[in-house]
C-alpha positions in Angstrom: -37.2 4.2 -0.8 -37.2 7.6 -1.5 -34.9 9.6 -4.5 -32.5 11.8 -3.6 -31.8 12.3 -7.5 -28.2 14.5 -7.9 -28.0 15.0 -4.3 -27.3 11.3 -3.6 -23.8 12.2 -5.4 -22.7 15.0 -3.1 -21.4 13.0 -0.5 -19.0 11.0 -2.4 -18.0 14.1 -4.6 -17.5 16.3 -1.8 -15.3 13.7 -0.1 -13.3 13.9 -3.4 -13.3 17.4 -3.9 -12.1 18.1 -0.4 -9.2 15.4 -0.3 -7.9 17.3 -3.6 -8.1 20.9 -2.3 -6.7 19.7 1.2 -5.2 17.0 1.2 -7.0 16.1 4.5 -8.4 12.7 4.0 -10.3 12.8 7.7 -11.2 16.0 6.7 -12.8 15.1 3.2 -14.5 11.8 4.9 -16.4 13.6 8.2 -17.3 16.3 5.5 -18.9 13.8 3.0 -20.5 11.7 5.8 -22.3 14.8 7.4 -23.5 16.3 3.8 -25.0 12.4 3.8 -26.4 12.7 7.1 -27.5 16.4 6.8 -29.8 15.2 3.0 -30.9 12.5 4.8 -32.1 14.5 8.0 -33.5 17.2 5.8 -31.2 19.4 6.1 -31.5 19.7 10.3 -28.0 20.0 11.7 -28.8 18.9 15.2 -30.4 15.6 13.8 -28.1 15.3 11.0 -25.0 15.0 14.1 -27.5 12.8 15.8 -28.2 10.3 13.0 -24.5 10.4 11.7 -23.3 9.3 15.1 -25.8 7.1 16.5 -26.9 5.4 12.7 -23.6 5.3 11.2 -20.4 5.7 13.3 -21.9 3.7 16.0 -23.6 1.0 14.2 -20.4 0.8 12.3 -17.8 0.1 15.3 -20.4 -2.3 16.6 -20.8 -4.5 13.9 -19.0 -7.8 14.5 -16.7 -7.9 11.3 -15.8 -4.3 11.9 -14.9 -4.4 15.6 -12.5 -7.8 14.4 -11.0 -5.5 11.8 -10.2 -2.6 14.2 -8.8 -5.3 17.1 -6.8 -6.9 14.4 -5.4 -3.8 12.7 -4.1 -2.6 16.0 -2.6 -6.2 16.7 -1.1 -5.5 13.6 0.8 -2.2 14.5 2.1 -3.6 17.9 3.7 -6.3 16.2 5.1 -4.0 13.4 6.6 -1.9 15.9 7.9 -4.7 18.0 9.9 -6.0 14.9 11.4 -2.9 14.3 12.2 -2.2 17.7 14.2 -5.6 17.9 16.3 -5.0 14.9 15.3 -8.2 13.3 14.7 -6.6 10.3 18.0 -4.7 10.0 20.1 -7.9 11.2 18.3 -9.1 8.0 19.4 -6.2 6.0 23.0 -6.2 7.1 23.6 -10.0 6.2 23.1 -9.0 2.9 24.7 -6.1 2.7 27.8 -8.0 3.6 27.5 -10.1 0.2 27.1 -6.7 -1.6 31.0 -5.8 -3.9 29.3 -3.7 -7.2 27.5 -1.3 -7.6 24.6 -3.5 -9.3 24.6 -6.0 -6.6 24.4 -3.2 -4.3 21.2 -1.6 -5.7 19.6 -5.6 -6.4 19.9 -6.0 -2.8 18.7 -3.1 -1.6 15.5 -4.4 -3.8 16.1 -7.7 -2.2 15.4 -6.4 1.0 13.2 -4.3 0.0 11.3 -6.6 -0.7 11.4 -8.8 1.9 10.3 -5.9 4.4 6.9 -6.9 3.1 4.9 -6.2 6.9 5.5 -2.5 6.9 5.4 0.1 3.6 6.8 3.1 6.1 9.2 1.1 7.8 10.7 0.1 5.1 12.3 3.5 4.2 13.4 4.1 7.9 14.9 0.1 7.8 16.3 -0.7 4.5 17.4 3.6 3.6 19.7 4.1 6.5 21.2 0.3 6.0 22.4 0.9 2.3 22.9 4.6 2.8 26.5 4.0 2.8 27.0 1.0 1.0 25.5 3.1 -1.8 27.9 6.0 -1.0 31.2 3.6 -0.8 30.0 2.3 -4.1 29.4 5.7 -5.7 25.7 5.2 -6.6 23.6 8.3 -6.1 21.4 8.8 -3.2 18.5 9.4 -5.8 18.5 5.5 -7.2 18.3 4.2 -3.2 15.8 6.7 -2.6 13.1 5.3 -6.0 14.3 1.4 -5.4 13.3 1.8 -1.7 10.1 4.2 -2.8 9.1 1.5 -5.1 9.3 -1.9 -3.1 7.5 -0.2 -0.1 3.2 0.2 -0.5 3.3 -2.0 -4.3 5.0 -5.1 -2.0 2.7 -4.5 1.0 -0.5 -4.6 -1.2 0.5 -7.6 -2.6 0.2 -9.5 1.2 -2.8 -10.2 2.1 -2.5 -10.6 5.8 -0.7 -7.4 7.1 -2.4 -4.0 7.1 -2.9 -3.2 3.8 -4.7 -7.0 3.2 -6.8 -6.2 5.6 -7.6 -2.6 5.2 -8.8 -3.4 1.4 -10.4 -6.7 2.3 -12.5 -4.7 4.9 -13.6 -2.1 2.4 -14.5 -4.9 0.0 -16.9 -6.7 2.7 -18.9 -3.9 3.9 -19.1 -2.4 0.5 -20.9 -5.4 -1.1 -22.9 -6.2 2.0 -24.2 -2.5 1.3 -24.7 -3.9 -2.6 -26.3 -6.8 -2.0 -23.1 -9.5 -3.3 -22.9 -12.2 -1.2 -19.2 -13.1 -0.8 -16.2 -14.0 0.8 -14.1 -10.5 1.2 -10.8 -12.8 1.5 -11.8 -15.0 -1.7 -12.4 -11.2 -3.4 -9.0 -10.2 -2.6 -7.5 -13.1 -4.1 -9.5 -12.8 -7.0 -8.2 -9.2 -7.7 -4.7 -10.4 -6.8 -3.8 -11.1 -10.4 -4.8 -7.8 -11.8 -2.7 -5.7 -9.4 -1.3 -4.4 -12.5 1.0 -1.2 -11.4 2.2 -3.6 -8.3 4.1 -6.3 -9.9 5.1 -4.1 -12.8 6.4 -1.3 -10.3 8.4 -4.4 -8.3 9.7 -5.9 -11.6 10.7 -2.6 -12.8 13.6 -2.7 -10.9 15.6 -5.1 -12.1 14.4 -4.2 -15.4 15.9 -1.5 -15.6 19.7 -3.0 -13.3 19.6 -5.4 -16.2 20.0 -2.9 -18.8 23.3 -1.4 -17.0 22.6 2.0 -17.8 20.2 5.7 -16.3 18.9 7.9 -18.1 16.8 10.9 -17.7 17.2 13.3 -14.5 18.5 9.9 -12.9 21.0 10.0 -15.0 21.9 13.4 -14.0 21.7 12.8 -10.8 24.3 10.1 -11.1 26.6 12.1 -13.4 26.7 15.1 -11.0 26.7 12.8 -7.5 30.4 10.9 -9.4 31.7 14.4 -9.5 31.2 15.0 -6.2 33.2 11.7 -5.6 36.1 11.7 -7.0 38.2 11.9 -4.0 36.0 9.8 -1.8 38.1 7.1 0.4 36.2 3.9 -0.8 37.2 2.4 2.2 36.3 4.7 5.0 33.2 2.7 5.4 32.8 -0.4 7.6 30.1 -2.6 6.1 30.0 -5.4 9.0 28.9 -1.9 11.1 25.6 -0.9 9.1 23.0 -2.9 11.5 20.5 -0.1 12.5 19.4 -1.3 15.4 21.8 -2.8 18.0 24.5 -5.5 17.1 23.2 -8.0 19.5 20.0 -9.1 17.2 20.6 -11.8 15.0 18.6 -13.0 12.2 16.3 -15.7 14.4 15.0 -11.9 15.8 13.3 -11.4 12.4 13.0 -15.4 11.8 11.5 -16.9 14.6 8.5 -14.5 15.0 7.6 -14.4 10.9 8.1 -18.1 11.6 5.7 -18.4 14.5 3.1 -16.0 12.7 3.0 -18.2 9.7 2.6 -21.4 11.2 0.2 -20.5 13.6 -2.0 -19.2 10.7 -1.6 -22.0 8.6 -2.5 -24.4 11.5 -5.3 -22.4 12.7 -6.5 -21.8 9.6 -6.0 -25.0 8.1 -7.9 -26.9 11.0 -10.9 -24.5 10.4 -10.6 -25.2 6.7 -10.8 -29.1 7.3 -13.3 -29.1 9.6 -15.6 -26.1 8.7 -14.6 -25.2 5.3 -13.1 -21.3 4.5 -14.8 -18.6 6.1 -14.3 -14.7 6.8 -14.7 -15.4 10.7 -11.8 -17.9 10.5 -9.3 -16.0 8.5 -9.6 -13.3 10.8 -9.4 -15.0 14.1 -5.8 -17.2 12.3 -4.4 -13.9 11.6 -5.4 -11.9 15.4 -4.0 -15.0 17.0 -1.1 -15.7 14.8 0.2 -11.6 15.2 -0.5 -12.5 19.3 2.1 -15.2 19.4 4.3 -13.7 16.7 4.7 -10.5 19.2 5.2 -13.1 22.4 8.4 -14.4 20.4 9.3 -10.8 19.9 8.8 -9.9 23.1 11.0 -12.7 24.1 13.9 -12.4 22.1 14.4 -8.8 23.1 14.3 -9.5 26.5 17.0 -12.4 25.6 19.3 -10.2 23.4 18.4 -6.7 24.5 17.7 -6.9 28.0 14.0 -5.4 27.3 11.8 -6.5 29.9 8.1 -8.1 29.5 6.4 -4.5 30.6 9.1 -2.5 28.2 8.0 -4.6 25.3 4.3 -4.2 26.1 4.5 -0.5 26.2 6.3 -0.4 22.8 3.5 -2.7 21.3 1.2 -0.2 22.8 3.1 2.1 20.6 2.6 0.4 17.8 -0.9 -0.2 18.1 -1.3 4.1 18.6 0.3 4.0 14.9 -2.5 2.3 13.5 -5.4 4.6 15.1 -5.3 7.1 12.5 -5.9 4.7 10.3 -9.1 2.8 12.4 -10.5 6.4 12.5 -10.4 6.5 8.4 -11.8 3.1 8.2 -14.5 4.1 10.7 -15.8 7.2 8.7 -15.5 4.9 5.2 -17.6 2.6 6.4 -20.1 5.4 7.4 -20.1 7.0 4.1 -20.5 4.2 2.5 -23.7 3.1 4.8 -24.9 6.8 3.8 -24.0 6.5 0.2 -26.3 2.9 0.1 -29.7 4.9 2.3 -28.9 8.2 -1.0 -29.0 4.8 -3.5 -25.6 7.0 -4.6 -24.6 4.1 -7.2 -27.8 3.6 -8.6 -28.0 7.2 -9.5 -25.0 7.0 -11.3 -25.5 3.9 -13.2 -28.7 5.4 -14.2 -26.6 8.9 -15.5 -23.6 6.8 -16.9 -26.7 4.3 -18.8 -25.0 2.8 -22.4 -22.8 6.0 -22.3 -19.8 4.0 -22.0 -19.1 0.7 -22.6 -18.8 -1.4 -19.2 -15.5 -2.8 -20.5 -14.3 0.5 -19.6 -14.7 1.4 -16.6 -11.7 -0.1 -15.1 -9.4 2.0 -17.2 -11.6 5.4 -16.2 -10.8 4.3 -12.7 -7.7 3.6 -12.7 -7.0 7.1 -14.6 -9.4 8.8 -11.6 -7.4 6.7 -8.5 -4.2 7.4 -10.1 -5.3 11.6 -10.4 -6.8 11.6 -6.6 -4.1 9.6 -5.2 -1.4 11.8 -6.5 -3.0 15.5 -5.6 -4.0 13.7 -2.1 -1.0 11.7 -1.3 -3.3 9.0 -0.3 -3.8 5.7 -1.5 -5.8 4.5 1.9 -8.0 7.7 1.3 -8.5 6.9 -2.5 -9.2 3.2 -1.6 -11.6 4.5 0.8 -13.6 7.2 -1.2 -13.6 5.0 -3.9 -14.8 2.2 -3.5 -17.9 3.3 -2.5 -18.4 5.0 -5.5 -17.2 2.1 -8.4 -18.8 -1.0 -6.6 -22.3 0.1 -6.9 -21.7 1.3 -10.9 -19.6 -1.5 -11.6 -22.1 -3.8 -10.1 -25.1 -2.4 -11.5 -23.9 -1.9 -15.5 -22.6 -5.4 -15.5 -18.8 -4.5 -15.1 -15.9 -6.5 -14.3 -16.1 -6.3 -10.6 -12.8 -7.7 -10.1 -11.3 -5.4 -12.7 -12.9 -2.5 -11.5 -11.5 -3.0 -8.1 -8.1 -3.5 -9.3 -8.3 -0.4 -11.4 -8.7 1.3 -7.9 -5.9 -0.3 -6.2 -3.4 0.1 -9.0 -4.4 3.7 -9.9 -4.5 4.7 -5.7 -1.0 3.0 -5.8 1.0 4.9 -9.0 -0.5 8.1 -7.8 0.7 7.8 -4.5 4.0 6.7 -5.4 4.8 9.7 -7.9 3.0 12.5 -5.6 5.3 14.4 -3.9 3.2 14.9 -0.4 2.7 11.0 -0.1 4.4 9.5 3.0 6.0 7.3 1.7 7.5 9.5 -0.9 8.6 11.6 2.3 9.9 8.4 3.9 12.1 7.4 0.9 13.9 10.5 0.7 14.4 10.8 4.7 15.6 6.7 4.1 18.3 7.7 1.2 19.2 11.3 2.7 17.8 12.8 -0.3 16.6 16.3 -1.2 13.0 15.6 -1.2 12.4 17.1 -4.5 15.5 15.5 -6.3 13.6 11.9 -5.2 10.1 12.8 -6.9 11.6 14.5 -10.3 14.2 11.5 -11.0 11.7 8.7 -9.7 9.2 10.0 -12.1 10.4 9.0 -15.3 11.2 5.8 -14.0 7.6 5.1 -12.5 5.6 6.4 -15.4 6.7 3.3 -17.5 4.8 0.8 -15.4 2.1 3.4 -15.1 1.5 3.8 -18.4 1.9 0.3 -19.6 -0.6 -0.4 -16.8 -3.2 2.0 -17.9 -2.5 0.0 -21.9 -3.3 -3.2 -19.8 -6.5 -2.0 -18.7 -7.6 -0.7 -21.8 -6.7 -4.6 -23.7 -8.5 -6.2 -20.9 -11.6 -4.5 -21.7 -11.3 -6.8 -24.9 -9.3 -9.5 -23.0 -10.3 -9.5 -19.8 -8.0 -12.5 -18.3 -5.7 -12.8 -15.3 -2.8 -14.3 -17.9 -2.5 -11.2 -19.5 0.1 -10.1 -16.9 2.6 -12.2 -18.3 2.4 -10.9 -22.1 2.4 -7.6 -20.2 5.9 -8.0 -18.4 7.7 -9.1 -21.4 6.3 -6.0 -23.0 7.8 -3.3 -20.1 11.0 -5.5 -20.3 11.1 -5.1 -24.2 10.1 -1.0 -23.7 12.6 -0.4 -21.0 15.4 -2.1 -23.1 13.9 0.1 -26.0 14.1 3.3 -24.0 17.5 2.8 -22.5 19.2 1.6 -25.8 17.7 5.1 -26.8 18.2 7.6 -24.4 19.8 5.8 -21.3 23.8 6.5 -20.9 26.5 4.3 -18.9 27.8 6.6 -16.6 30.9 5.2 -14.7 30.8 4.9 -11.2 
């Protein structure tokens, strides 16, 4: 196999370099896949397009686990937008909301439900935001605090599921990555694996009613708060109706949001399960448990709407065809990952700089350098699926070659691609979370900040001990300590502020 020496690494840092300067994640991957393609065609453009297309993007969609991804992706996003369309979601929503009389049980469920708008990270803002936009208001809470507790239970919740988008997005980069590797193993099994060291994720979620518990803001949040009560004082607390928040229209109930989560999850857990008894666990199972289970789920959606909203079959097929168009952009980044990563595995990319990185640093370590790197490319892209993307490529071969903790070293990536995009200002779901709360945009990223760099920062400390202590456990010493700092910090600098 021939060495391509330091031009193996141009690719992936081109890729990186781009998404920084631009911001353009399909920009920075179809720029680092055709510098691939143009060292490995010596330098001919005509047969670098040629071997880019018909050796990468086409092999790519062709492969069998790839082509399932992209089929089940799109399932995904019909189904998505099916359940928003219904208003199952916001029915949800709006029972709570009628339980909601103080201000602290206003923002805990608005984390509650939060929260349990786990299939959707930008739906979430435009579901739960406008629901508890005047509950929030009545209550004299500022629009800042809806806008970080919505922010926050959006993308760390979905990465946390591993059946919805985000699952299988990450499980997807995992597979073809080690099949370019060499590791023989279950993507799925991977996932779960890593699940425990999703650091930033369950700290970010805790986070929340962390910091409700201590009764008290402080900060620019704190501001915020102060200057939002003087704007108050003469607000009629009573001139909103609660029992009329329901986004969507009043006829869906809560079996619009029950009955197709309820179909989806039994009809994975009996396809699956049959397979498991009968063939054992594998990749090709999981997938087809999840493709048919988001089927059915969106024939139940499809037939409640047409029983409480009058939509017909064909209406409910062309929004689900919607849905599905939301997802493309996302099949298109997935497409030119997997090329680059093909590319990066012909340039021997990893190799190259496991070679340069040698005994230079300790392997231990390179989970904590990543998440530092994901957390600095996420947040100047506004991209956690482009970080995940770019990334992976990159870590897996090192990782795998120096003897690092694989599963670490893929956490790293998730948790840093995750705090970075939930602090950057040009994320989407950043935008979303302010649109949700009717927010100034840049009042939302300056107050979220110094609540979100807590679990940032105690997650980059977990890191660093588990390169002595590397153990999924950990996570449990490491809540108590971010409860016993954010009690620390508000006893010090947080203030009361009457609403």
């Amino acid at each position: 196999m021939s060495d391509y020496g330091i031009l193996s690494i141009l690719p992936p840092a081109l890729s990186i370099v781009l998404a920084v300067l631009t911001r353009n994640i399909m920009l920075s991957l179809t720029a680092g896949a055709f510098s691939g393609a143009m060292i490995l065609a010596n330098f001919n453009p005509f047969f670098a397009i040629a071997e880019l297309v018909e050796k990468y993007i086409f092999i790519q969609i062709t492969s069998g686990s790839n082509a399932q991804i992209i089929v089940i992706m799109l399932a995904i996003g019909g189904f998505i937008h099916l359940l928003e369309k219904s208003g199952g979601a916001s029915a949800f929503s709006s029972v709570v909301a009628k339980f909601v009389s103080s201000p602290a049980r206003a923002q805990l469920a608005a984390w509650c439900a939060g929260v349990s708008v786990f299939f959707t990270d930008s739906g979430n803002a435009l579901i739960v935001g406008p629901l508890f936009r005047p509950i929030f208001k009545r209550l004299n809470i500022c629009r800042e605090k809806l806008a970080y507790i919505i922010d926050t239970t959006a993308s760390p919740v979905s990465i946390l599921v591993p059946f919805i988008s985000w699952g299988i997005y990450i499980m997807n980069l995992i597979e073809n990555t080690y099949d370019d590797v060499g590791i023989e193993a279950e993507p799925y099994q991977v996932l779960l694996s890593v699940w425990p060291y999703q650091f930033y994720a369950f700290l970010a979620l805790l986070s929340i009613p962390m910091f409700l518990s201590t009764g008290k803001d402080y900060g620019l949040m704190a501001r915020a708060q102060a200057n939002f009560n003087k704007e108050l004082k003469t607000t009629d607390l009573s001139e909103v109706d609660v029992s009329s928040l329901s986004v969507e229209d009043s006829k869906s109930t809560l079996s619009t949001v029950f009955l197709p989560l309820g179909v989806l999850f039994v009809t994975m857990a009996v396809y699956m399960g049959y397979f498991v008894v009968t063939e054992g666990v594998q990749s090709i199972h999981m997938r087809g448990g999840i493709l048919t289970a988001y089927i059915f789920a969106s024939i139940a959606c499809a037939y409640l709407m047409k029983k409480q909203r009058k939509y017909s079959y064909e209406q409910s097929f062309q929004e689900y065809v919607k849905g599905m168009q939301n997802l493309v952009f996302l099949c298109l980044i997935m497409v030119l990952a997997w090329s680059l990563s093909s590319i990066c595995k012909d340039l021997r990319t990893g190799y190259y700089l496991a070679a340069i990185i040698g005994d230079s640093i300790s392997p231990s370590f390179i989970p904590p350098i990543v998440f530092i790197l994901g957390a600095t490319m996420s947040f100047a892209t506004g991209s956690s699926y482009g970080t995940f993307a770019i990334l992976l490529i990159i870590v897996i071969p090192v990782a795998y070659t120096l003897n690092a903790p694989l599963e670490l070293t893929i956490a790293a990536v998730l948790s840093g691609g995750l705090f970075g995009d939930h602090t950057s200002p040009i994320s989407d779901t950043t935008v979303l979370a302010s649109m949700g709360a009717d927010c100034p945009h840049i009042d939302h990223v300056t107050t979220q900040f110094s609540y979100a760099i807590i679990p940032g920062g105690i997650t980059l400390l977990t890191f660093l001990i588990s390169a002595y202590y590397p153990s999924p456990y950990i996570i449990f010493a490491v809540i108590l300590i971010q409860l016993m700092t954010i009690k620390s910090i508000m006893s010090l600098f947080g203030k009361t502020i009457d609403n």
